[in-house]
C-alpha positions as CSV (number, residue, x, y, z in Angstrom):
1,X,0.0,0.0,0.0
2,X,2.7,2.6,0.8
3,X,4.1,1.7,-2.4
4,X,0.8,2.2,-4.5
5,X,0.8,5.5,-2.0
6,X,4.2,6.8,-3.2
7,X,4.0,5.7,-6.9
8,X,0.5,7.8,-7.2
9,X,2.0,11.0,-5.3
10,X,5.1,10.6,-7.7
11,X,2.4,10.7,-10.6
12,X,0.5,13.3,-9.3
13,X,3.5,15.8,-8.6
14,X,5.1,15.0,-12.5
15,X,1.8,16.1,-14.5
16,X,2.2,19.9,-13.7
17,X,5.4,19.4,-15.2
18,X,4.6,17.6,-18.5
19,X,1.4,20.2,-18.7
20,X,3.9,22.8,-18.6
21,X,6.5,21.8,-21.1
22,X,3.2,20.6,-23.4
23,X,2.3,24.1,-23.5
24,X,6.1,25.7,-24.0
25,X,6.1,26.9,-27.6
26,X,10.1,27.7,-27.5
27,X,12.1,26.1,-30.6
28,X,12.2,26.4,-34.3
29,X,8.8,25.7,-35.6
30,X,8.1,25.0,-39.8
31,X,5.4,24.4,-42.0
32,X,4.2,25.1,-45.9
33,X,2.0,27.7,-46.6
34,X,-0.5,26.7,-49.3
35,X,-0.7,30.5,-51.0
36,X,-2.4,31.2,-55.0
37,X,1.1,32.2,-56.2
38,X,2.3,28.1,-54.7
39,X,4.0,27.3,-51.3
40,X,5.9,29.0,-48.8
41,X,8.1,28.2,-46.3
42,X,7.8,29.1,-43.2
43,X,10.0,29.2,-40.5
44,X,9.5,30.5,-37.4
45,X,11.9,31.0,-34.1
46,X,10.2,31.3,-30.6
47,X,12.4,31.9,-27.7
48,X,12.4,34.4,-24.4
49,X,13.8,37.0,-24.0
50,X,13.7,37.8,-20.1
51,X,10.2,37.1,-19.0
52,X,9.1,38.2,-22.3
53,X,7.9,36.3,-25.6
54,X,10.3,36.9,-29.0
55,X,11.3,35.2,-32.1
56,X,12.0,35.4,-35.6
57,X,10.7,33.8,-39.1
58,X,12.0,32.7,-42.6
59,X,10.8,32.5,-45.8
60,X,13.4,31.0,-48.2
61,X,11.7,31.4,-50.8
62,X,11.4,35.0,-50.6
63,X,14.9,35.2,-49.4
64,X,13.6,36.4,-46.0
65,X,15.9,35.7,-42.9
66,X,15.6,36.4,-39.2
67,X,12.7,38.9,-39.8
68,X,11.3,40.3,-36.3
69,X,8.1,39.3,-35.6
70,X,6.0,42.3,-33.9
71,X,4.5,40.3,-30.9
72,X,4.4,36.7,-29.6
73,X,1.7,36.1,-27.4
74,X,1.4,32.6,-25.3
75,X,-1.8,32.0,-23.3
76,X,-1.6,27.9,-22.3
77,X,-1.3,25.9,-25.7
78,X,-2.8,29.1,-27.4
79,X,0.1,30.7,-29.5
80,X,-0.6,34.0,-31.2
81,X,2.6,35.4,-33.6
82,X,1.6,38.6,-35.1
83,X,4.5,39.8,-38.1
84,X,4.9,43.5,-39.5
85,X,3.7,44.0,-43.0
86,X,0.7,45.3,-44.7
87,X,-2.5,43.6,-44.2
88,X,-1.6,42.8,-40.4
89,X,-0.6,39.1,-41.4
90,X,-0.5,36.8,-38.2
91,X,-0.6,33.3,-37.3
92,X,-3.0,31.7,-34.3
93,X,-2.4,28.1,-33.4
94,X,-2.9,25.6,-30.9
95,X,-0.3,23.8,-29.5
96,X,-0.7,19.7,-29.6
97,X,-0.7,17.7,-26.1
98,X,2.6,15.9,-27.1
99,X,4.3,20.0,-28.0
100,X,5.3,18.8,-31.2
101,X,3.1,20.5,-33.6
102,X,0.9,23.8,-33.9
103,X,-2.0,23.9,-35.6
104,X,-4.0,26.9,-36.9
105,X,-4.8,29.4,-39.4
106,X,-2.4,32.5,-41.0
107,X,-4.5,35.3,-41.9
108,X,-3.7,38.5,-44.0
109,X,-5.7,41.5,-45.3
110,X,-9.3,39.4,-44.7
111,X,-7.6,35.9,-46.0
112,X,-7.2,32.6,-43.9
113,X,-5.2,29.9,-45.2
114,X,-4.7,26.9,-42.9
115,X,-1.3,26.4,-41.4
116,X,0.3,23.2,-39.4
117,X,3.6,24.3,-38.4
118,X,6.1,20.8,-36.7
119,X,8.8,21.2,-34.2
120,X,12.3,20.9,-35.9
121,X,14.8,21.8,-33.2
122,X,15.4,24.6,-30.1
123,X,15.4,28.3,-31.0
124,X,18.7,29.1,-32.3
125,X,20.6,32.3,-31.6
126,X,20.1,35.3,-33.9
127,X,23.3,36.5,-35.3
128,X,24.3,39.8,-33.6
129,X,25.2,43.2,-36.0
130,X,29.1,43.6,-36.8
131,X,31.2,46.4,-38.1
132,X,34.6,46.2,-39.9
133,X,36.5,48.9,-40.6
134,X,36.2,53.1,-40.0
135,X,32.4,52.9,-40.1
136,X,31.3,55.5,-37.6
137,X,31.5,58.3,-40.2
138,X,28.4,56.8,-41.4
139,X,27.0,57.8,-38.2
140,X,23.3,60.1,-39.0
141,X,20.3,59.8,-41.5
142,X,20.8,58.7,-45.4
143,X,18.1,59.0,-48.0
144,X,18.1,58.1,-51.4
145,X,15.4,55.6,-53.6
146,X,15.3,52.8,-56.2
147,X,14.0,52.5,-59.3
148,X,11.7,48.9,-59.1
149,X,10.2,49.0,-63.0
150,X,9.1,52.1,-62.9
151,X,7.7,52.3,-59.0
152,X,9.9,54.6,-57.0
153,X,10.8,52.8,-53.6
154,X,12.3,55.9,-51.2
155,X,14.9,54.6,-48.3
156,X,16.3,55.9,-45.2
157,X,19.2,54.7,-43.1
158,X,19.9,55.1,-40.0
159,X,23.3,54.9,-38.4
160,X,23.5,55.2,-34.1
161,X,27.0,55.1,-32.4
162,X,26.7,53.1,-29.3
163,X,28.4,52.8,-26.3
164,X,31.1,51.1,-26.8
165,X,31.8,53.2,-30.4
166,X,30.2,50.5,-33.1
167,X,27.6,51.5,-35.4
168,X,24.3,49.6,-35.8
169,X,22.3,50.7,-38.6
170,X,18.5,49.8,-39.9
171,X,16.4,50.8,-43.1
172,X,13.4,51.8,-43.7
173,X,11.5,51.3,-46.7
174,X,9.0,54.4,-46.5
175,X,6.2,53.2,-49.3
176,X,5.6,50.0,-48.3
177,X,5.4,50.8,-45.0
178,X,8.1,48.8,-43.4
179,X,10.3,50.2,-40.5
180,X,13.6,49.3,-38.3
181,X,14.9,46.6,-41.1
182,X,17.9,46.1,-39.2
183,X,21.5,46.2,-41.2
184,X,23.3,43.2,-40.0
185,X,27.3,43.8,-41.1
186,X,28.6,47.2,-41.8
187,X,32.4,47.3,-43.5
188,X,34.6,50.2,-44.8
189,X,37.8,49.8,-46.6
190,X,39.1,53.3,-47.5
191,X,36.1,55.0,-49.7
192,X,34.6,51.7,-50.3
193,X,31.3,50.8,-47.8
194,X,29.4,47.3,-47.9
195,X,26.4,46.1,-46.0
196,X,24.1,43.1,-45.8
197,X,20.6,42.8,-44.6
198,X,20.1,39.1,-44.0
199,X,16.4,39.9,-43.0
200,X,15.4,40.4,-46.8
201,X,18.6,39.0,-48.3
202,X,19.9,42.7,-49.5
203,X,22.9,43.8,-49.8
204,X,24.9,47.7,-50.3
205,X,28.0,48.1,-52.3
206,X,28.7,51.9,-52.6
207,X,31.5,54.2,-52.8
208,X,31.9,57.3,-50.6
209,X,32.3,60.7,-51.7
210,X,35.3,62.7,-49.8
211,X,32.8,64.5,-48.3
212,X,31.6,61.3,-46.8
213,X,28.1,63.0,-47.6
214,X,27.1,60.7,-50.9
215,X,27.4,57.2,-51.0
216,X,27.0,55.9,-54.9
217,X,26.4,52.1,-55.3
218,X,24.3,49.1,-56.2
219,X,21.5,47.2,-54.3
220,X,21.3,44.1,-55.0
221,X,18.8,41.4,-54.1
222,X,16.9,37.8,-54.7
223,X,19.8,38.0,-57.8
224,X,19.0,41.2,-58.9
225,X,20.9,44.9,-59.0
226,X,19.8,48.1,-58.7
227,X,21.5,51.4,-58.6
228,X,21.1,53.3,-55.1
229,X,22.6,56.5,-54.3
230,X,22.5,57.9,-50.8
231,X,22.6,61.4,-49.4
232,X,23.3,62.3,-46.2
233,X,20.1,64.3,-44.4
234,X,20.9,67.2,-42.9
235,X,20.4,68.0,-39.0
236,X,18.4,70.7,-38.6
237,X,19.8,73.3,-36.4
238,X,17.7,74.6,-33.4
């Protein structure tokens, strides 16, 4: 009888514990998303930061890496990840009793397409911003726009000096509404500047002017180029 007594009470005290890790939606989470124009991939990245929800998601196919998502929201097996973009796409999902699956809907702009998304592995680290080189003359605003077919797209950069003296940098693309796009390596040998943006698989080759106030160079993304010239915005004086 004692034995029955202590196997029940060991029983008892381990199901909080496998409720809990059922309902712990940390890890790298994918799935295909059935869309008109054919199949995505989606890859999403769900960690804590602190006390607080994060993560990340990839679409390969659209050359999409690390991307922010705007808010993760976990209420029990409920799992709510809500991404920046027009048409406030988002996914809602329910985790399954064994933690190995979410399923639910992804909506955009009035459209729900179903979405199953499996666990592959834990959350991986994101890769942290690096500098190479004499970059913090970059420091300030940068504008400048490319020419997509016809369709002007208008850019500005932002370049902060922290701390420590690095520069971090993000773009935003300003007519299609996207903010903070963060810049993940910054290099400078001599007049020559490079940058990549694994977020949206971009990258900035340009050339600096002496007056390190143009930079003249080529964007280039999902295998295509496009000229991009930047101009340093001037601060207004009070």
């Amino acid at each position: 009888m004692k034995y029955c007594r202590a196997a029940l009470t060991f029983l008892f005290l381990l199901t909080p514990v496998l409720a809990l890790a059922a309902t712990n939606p940390s890890g790298r989470w994918e799935g295909k998303l059935s869309t008109p124009n054919g199949d995505l991939t989606m890859i999403f990245n769900i960690h804590q930061n602190g006390e607080k929800w994060v993560g990340e998601v990839d679409v390969p196919e659209q050359h999409v890496s690390e991307f922010p998502l705007k808010e993760v929201k976990v209420d029990g097996a409920a799992v709510g990840l809500s991404l920046a973009g027009p048409g406030d796409p988002r996914f809602d999902g329910n985790l399954s009793k064994d933690g190995k699956s979410l399923s639910g809907n992804f909506s955009q702009g009035g459209g729900v397409i179903p979405l199953t998304l499996e666990w592959k592995a834990e959350p991986k680290a994101v890769t942290p911003p690096s500098n190479s080189g004499e970059v913090q003359v970059l420091e300030g605003v940068w504008e400048g726009a490319l020419d997509a077919g016809g369709q002007q797209l208008r850019l500005r950069f932002h370049f902060n000096k922290n701390a420590d003296g690095s520069i971090t940098g993000t773009i935003d693309s300003l007519d299609q509404g996207a903010d903070g796009i963060p810049i993940n390596n910054i290099a400078r040998t001599g007049d020559s500047v490079k940058m990549d943006v694994k977020m949206i698989g971009g990258s900035y080759q340009a050339t600096m002017d002496k007056d390190a106030a143009t930079l003249t160079g080529t964007w280039s993304q999902g295998g295509g180029e496009m000229p991009l010239v930047l101009k340093r915005k001037a601060e207004k004086k009070s």
